[in-house]
MOPAC internal coordinates of N, CA, C and O (Angstrom, degrees):
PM7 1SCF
backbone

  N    0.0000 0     0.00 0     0.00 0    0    0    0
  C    1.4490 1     0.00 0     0.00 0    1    0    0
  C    1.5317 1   110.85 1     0.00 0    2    1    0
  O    1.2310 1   119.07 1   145.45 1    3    2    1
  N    1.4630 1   119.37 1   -34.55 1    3    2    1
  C    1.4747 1   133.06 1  -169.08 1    5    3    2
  C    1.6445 1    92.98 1   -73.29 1    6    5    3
  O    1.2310 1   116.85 1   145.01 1    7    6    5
  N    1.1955 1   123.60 1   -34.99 1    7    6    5
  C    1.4616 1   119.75 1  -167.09 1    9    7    6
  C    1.8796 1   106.50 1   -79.12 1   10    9    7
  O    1.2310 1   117.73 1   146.29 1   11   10    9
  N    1.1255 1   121.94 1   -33.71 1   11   10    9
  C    1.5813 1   125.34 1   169.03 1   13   11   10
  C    1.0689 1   116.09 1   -83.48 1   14   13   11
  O    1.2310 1   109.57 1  -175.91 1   15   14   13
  N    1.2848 1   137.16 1     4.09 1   15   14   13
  C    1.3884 1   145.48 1   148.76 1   17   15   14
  C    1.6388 1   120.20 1   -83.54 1   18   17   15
  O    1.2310 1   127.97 1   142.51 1   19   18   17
  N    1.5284 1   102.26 1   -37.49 1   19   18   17
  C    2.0133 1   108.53 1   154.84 1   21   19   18
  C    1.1951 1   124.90 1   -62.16 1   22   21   19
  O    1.2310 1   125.55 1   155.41 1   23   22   21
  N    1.6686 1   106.94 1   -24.59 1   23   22   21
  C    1.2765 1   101.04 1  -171.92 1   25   23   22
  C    1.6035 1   110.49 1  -105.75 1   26   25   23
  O    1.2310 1   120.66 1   165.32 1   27   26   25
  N    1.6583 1   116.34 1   -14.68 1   27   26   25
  C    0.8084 1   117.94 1   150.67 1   29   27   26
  C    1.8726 1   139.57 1   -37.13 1   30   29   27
  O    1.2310 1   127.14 1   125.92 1   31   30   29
  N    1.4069 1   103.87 1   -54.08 1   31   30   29
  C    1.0143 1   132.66 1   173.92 1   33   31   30
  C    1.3763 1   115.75 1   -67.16 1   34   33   31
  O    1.2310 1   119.97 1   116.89 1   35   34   33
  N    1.5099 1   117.66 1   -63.11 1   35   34   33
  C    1.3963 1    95.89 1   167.29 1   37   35   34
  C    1.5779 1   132.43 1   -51.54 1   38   37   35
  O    1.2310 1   124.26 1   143.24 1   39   38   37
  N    1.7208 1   109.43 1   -36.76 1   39   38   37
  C    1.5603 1   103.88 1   176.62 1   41   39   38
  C    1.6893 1   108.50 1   -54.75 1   42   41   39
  O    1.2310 1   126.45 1   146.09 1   43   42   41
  N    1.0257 1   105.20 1   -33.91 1   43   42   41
  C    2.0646 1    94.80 1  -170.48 1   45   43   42
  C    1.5996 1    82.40 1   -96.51 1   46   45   43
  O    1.2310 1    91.80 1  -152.43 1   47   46   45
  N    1.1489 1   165.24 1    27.57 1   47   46   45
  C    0.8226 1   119.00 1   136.53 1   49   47   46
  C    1.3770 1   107.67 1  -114.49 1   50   49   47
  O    1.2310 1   109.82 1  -135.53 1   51   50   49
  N    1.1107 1   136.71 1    44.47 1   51   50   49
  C    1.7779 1   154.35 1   135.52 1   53   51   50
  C    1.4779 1   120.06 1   -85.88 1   54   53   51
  O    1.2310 1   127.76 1   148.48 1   55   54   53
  N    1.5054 1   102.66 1   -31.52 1   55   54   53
  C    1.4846 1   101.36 1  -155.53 1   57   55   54
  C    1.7149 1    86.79 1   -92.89 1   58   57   55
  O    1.2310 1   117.07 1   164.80 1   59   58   57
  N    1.6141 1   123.19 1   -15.20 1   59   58   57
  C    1.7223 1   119.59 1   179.16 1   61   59   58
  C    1.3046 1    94.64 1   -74.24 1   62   61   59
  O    1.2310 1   123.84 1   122.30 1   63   62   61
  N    1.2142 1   110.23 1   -57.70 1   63   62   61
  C    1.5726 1   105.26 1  -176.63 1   65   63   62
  C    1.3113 1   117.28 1   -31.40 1   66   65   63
  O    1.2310 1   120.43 1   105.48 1   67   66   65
  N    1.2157 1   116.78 1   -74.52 1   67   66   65
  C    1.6014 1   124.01 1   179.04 1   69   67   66
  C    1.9060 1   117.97 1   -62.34 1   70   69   67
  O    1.2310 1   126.94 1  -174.93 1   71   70   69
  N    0.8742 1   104.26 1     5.07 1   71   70   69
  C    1.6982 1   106.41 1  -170.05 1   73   71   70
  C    1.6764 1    95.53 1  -118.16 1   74   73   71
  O    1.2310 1   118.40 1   109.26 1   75   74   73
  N    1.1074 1   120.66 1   -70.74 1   75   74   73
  C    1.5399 1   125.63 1  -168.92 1   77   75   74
  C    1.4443 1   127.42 1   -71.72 1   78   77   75
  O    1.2310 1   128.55 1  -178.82 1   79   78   77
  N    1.6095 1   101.13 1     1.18 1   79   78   77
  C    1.8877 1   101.47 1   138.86 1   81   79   78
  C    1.4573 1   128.05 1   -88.83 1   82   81   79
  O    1.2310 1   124.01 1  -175.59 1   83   82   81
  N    1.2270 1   109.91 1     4.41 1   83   82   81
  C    1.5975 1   124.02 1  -155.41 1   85   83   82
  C    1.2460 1    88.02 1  -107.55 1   86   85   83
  O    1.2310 1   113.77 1   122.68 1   87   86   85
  N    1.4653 1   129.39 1   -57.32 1   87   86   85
  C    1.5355 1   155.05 1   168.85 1   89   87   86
  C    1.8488 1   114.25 1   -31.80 1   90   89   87
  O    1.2310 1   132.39 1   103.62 1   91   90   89
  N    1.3188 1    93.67 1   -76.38 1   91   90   89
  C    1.2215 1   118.20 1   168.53 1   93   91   90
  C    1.7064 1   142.92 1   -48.41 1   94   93   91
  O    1.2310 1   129.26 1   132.96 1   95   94   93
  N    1.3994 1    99.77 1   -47.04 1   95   94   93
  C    1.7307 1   124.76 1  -173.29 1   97   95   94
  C    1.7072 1    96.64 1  -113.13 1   98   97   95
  O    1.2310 1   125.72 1   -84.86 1   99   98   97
  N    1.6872 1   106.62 1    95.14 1   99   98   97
  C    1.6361 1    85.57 1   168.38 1  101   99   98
  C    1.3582 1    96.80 1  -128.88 1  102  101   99
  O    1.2310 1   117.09 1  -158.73 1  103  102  101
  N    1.3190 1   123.14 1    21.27 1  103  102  101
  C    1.5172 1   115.90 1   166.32 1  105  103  102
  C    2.0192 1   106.55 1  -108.70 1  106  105  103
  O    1.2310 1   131.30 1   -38.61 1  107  106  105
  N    1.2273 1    95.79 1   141.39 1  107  106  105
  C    1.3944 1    87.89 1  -178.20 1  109  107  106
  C    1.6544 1   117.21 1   -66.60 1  110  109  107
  O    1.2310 1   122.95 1   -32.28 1  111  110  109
  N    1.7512 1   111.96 1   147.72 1  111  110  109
  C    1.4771 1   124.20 1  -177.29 1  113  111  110
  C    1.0288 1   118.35 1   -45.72 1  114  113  111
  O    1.2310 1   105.25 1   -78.27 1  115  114  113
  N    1.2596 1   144.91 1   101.73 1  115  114  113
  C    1.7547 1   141.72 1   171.71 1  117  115  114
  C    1.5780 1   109.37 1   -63.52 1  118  117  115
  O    1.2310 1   122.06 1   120.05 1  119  118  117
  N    1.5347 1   113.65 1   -59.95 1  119  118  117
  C    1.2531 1   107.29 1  -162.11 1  121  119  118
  C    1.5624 1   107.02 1   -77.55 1  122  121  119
  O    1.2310 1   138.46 1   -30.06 1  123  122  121
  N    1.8081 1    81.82 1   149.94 1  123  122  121
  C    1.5730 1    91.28 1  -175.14 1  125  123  122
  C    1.2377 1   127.82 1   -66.05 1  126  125  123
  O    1.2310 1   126.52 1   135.20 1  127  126  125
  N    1.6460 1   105.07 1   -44.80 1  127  126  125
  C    1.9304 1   110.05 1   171.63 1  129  127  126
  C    1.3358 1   112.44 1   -41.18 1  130  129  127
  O    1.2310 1   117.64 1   114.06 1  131  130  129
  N    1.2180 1   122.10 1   -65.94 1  131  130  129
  C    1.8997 1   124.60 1   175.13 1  133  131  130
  C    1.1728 1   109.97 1   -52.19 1  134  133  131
  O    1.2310 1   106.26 1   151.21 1  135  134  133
  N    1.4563 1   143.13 1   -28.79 1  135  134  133
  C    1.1409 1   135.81 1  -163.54 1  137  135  134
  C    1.7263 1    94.41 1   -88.13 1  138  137  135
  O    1.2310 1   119.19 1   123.52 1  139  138  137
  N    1.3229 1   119.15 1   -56.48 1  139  138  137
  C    1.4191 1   125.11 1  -178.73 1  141  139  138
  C    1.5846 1   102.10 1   -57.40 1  142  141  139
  O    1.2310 1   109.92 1   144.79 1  143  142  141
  N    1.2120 1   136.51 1   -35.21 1  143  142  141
  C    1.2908 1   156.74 1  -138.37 1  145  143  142
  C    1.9501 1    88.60 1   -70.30 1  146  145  143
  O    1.2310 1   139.03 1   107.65 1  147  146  145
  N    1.5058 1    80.70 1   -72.35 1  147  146  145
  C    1.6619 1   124.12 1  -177.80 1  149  147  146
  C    1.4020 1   112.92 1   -59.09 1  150  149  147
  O    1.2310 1   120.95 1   156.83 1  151  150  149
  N    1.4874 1   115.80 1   -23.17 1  151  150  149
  C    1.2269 1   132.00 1   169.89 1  153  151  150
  C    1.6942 1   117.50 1   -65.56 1  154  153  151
  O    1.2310 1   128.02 1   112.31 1  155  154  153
  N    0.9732 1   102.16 1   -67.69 1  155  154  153
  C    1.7931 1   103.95 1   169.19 1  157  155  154
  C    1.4720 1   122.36 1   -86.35 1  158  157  155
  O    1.2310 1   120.58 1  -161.62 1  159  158  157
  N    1.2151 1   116.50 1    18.38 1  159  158  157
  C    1.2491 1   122.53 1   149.82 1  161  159  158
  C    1.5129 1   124.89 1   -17.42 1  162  161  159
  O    1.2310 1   133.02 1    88.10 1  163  162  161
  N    1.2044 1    92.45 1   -91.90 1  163  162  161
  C    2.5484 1   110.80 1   178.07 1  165  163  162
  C    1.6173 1    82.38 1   -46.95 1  166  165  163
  O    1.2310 1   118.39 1   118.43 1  167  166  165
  N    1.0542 1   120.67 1   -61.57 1  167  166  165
  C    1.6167 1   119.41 1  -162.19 1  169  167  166
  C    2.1018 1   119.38 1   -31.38 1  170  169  167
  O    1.2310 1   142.27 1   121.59 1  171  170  169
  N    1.5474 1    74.37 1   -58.41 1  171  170  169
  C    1.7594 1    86.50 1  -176.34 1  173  171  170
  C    1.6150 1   114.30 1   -74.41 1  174  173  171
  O    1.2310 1   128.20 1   155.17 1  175  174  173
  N    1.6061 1   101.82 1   -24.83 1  175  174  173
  C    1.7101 1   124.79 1  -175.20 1  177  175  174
  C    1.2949 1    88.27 1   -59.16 1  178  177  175
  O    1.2310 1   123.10 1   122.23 1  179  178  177
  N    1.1608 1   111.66 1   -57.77 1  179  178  177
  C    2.0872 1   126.96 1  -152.53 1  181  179  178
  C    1.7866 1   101.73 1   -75.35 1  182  181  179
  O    1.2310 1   121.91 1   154.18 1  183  182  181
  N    1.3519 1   113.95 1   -25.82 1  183  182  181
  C    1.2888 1   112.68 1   171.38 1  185  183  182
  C    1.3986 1   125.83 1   -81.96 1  186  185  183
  O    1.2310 1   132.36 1   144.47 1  187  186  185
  N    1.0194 1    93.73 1   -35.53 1  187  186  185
  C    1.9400 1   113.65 1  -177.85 1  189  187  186
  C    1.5041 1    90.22 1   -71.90 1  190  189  187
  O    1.2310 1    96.94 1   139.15 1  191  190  189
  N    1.1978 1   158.50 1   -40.85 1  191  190  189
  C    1.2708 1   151.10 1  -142.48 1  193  191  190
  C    1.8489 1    94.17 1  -102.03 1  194  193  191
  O    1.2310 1   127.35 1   124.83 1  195  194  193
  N    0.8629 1   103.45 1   -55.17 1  195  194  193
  C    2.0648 1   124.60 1  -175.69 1  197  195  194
  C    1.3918 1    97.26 1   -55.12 1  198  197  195
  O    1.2310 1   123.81 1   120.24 1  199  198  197
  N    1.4694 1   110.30 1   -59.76 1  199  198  197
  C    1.8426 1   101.89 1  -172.46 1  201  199  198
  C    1.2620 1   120.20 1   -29.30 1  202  201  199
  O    1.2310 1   119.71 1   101.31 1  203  202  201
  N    1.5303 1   118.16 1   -78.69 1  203  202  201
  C    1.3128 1   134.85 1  -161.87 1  205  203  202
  C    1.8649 1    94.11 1   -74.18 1  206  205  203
  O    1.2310 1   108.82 1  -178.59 1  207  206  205
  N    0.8457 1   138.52 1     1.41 1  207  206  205
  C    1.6957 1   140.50 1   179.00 1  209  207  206
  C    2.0988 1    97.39 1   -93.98 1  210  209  207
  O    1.2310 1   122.70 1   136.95 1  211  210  209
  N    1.4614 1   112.43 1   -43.05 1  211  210  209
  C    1.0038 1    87.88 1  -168.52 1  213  211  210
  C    1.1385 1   113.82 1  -107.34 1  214  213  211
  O    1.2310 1   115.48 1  -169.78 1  215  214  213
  N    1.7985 1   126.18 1    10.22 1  215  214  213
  C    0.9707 1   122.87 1  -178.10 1  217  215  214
  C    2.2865 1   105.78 1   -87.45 1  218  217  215
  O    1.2310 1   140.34 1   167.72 1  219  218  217
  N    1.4877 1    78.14 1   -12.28 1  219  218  217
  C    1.7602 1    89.65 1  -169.62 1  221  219  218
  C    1.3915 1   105.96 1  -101.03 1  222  221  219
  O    1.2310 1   120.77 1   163.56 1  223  222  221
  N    1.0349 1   116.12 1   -16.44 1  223  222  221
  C    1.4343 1   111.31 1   178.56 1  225  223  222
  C    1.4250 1   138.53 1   -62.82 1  226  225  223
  O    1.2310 1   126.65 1   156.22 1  227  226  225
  N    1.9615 1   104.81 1   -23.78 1  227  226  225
  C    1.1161 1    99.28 1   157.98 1  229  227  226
  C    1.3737 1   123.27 1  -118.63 1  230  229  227
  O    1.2310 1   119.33 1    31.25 1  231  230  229
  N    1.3127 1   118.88 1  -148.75 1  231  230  229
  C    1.7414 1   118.12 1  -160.83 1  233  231  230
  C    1.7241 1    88.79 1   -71.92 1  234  233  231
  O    1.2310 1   137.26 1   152.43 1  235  234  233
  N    1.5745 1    84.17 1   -27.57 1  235  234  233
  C    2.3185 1    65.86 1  -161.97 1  237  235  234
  C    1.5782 1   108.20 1  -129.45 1  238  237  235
  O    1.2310 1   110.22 1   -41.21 1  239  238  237
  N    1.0010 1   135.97 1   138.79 1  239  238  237
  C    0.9985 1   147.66 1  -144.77 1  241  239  238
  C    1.9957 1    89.66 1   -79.85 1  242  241  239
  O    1.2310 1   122.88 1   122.33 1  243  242  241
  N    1.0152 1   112.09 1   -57.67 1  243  242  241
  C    1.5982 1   129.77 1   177.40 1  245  243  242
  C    1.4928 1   113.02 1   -40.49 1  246  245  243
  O    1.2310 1   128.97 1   151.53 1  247  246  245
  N    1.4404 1   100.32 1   -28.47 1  247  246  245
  C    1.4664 1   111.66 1   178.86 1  249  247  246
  C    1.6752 1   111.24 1   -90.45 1  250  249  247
  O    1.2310 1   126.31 1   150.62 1  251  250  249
  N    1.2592 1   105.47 1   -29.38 1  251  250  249
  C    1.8172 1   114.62 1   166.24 1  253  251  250
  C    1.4413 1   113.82 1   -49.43 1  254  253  251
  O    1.2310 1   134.54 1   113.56 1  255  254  253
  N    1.7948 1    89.48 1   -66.44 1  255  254  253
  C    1.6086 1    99.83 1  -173.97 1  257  255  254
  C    1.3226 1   125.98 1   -58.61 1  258  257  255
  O    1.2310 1   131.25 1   136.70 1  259  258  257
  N    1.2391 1    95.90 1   -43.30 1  259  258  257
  C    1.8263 1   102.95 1   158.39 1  261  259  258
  C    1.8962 1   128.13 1   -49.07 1  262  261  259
  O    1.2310 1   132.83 1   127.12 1  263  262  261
  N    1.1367 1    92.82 1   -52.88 1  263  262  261
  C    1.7763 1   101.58 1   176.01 1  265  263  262
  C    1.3518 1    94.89 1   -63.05 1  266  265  263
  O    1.2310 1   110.55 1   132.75 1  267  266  265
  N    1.0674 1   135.36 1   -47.25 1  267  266  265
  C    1.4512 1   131.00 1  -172.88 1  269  267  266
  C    1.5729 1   105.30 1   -57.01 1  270  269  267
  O    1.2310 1   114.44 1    97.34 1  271  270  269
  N    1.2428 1   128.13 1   -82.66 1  271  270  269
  C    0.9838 1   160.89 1  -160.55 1  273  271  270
  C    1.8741 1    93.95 1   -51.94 1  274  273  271
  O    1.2310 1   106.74 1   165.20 1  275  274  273
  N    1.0755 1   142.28 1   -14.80 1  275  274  273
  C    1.1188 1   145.17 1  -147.13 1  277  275  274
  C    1.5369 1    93.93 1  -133.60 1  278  277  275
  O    1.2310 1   123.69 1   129.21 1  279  278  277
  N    1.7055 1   110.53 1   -50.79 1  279  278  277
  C    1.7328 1   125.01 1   176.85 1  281  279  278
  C    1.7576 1    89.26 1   -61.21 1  282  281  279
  O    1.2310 1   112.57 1   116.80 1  283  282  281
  N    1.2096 1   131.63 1   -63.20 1  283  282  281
  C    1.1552 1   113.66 1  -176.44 1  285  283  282
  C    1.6805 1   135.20 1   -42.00 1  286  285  283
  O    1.2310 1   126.82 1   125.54 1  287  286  285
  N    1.5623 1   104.49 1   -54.46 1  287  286  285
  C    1.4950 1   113.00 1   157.35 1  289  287  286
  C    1.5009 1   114.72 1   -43.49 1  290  289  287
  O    1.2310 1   110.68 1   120.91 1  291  290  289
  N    1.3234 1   135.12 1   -59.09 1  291  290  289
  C    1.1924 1   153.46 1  -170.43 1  293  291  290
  C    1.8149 1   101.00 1   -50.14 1  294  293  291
  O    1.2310 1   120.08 1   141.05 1  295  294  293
  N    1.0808 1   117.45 1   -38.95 1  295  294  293
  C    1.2627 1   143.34 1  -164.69 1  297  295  294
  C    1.4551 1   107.83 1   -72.16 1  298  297  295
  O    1.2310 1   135.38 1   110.45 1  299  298  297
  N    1.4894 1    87.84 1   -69.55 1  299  298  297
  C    1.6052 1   111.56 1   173.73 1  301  299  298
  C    1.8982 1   132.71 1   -46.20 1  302  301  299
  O    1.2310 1   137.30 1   149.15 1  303  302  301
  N    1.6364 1    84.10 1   -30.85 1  303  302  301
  C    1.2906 1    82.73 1   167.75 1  305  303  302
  C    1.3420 1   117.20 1  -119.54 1  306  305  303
  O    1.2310 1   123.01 1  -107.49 1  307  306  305
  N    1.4009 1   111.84 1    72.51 1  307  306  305
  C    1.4171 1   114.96 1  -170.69 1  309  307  306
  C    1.1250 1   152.22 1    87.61 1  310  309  307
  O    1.2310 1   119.00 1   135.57 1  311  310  309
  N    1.5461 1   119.51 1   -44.43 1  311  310  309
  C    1.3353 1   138.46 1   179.72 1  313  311  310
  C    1.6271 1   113.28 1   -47.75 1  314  313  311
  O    1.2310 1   127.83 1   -48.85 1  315  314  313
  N    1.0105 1   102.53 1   131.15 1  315  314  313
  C    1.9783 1   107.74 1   158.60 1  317  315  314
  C    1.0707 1   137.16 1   -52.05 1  318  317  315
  O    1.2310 1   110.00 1    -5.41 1  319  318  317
  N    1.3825 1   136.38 1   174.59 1  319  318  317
  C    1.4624 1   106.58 1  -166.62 1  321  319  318
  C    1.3583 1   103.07 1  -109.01 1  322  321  319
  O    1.2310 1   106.20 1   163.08 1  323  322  321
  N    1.0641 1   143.24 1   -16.92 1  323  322  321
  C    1.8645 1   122.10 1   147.65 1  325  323  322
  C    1.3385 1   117.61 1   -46.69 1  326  325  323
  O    1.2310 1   125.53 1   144.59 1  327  326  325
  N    1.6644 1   106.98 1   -35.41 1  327  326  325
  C    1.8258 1    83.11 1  -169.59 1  329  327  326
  C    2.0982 1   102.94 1   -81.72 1  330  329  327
  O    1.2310 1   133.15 1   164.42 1  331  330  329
  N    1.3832 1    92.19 1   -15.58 1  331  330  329
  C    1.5835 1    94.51 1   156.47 1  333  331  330
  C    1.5941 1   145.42 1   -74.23 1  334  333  331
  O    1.2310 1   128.75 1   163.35 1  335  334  333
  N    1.2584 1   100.76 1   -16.65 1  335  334  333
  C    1.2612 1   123.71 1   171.46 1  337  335  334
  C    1.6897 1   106.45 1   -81.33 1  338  337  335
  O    1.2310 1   123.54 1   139.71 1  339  338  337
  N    1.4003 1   110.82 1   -40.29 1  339  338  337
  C    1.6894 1   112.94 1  -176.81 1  341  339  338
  C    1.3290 1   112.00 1   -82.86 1  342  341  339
  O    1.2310 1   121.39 1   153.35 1  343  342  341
  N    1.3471 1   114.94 1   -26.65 1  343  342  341
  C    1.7389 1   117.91 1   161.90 1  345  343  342
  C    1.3798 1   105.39 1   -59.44 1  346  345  343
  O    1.2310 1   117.09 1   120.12 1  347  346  345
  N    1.4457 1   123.14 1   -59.88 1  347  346  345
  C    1.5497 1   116.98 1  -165.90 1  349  347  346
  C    1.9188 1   107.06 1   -58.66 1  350  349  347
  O    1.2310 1   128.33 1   130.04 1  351  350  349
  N    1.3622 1   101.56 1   -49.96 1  351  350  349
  C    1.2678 1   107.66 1  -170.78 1  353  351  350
  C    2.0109 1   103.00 1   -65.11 1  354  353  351
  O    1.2310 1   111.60 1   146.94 1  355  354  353
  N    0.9512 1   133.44 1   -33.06 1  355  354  353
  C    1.4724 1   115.51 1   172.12 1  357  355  354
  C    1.5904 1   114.45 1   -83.15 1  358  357  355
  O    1.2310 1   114.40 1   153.95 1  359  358  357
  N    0.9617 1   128.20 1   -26.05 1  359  358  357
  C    1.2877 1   131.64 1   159.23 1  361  359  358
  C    1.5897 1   110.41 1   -35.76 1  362  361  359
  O    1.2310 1   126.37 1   111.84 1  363  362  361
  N    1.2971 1   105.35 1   -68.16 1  363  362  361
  C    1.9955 1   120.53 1   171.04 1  365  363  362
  C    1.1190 1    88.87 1   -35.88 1  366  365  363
  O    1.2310 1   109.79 1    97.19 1  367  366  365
  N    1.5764 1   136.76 1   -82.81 1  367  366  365
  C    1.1873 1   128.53 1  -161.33 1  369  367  366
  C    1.5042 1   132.69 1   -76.59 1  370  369  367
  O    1.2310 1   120.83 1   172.06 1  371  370  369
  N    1.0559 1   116.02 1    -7.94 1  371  370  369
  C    1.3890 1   120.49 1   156.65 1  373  371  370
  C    1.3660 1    98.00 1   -66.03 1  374  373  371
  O    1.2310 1   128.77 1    88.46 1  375  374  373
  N    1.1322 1   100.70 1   -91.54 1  375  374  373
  C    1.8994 1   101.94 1  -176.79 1  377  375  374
  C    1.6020 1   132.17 1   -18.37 1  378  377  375
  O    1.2310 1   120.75 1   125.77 1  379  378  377
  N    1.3172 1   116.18 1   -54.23 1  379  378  377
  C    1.3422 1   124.54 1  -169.50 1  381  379  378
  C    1.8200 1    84.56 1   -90.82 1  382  381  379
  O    1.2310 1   112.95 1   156.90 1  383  382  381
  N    1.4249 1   130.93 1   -23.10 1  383  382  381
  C    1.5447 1    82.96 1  -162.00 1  385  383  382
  C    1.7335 1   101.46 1  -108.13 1  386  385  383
  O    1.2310 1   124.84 1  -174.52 1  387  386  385
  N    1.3706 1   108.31 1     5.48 1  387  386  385
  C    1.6452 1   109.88 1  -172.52 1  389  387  386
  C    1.8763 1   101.88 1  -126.02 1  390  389  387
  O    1.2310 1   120.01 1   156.59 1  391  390  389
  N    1.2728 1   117.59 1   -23.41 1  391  390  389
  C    1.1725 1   117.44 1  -166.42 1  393  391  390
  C    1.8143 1   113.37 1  -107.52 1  394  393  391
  O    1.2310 1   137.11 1   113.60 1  395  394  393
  N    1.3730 1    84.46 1   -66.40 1  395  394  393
  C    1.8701 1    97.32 1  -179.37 1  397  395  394
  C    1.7107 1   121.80 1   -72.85 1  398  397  395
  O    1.2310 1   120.10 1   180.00 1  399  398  397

């Protein structure tokens, strides 16, 4: 019984989430802070989720921070994100399988 009452609860409290900005906000955002606010939203979501994924993902944490830290440069100057993804990912394996 305790378990259809969890699951109860989570459905309404997903389905407020998604309904009572829709409900609520029907004139478009003027101010800029909320608008920018609201703007990098997915951004910080999509980072916060990735961090702790790529620092754990491999044997060594040193080898995360590194692929990261290297995918970022790689990033920075242009590159796409396969040829960024294949920098980060040989880095891991250089590192963990000859170095770390």
């Amino acid at each position: 019984m305790k378990t259809y009452l969890y699951l109860f609860v989570m459905a309404a409290t997903t389905y407020l989430i998604r309904v009572l900005p829709l409900t609520l906000i029907r004139k478009p955002i003027q101010n800029p802070f909320l608008r920018s606010f609201l703007f990098y939203v997915p951004y910080v979501t999509l980072a916060v989720m990735t961090f702790p994924a790529i620092m754990n993902a491999t044997q060594s944490p040193i080898a995360g921070a590194a692929a990261m830290v290297i995918g970022i440069v790689a990033a920075w100057c242009g590159l796409g994100l396969l040829p960024v993804s294949l920098v980060c990912c040989a880095t891991v394996l250089i590192l963990e399988h000859f170095i770390v």
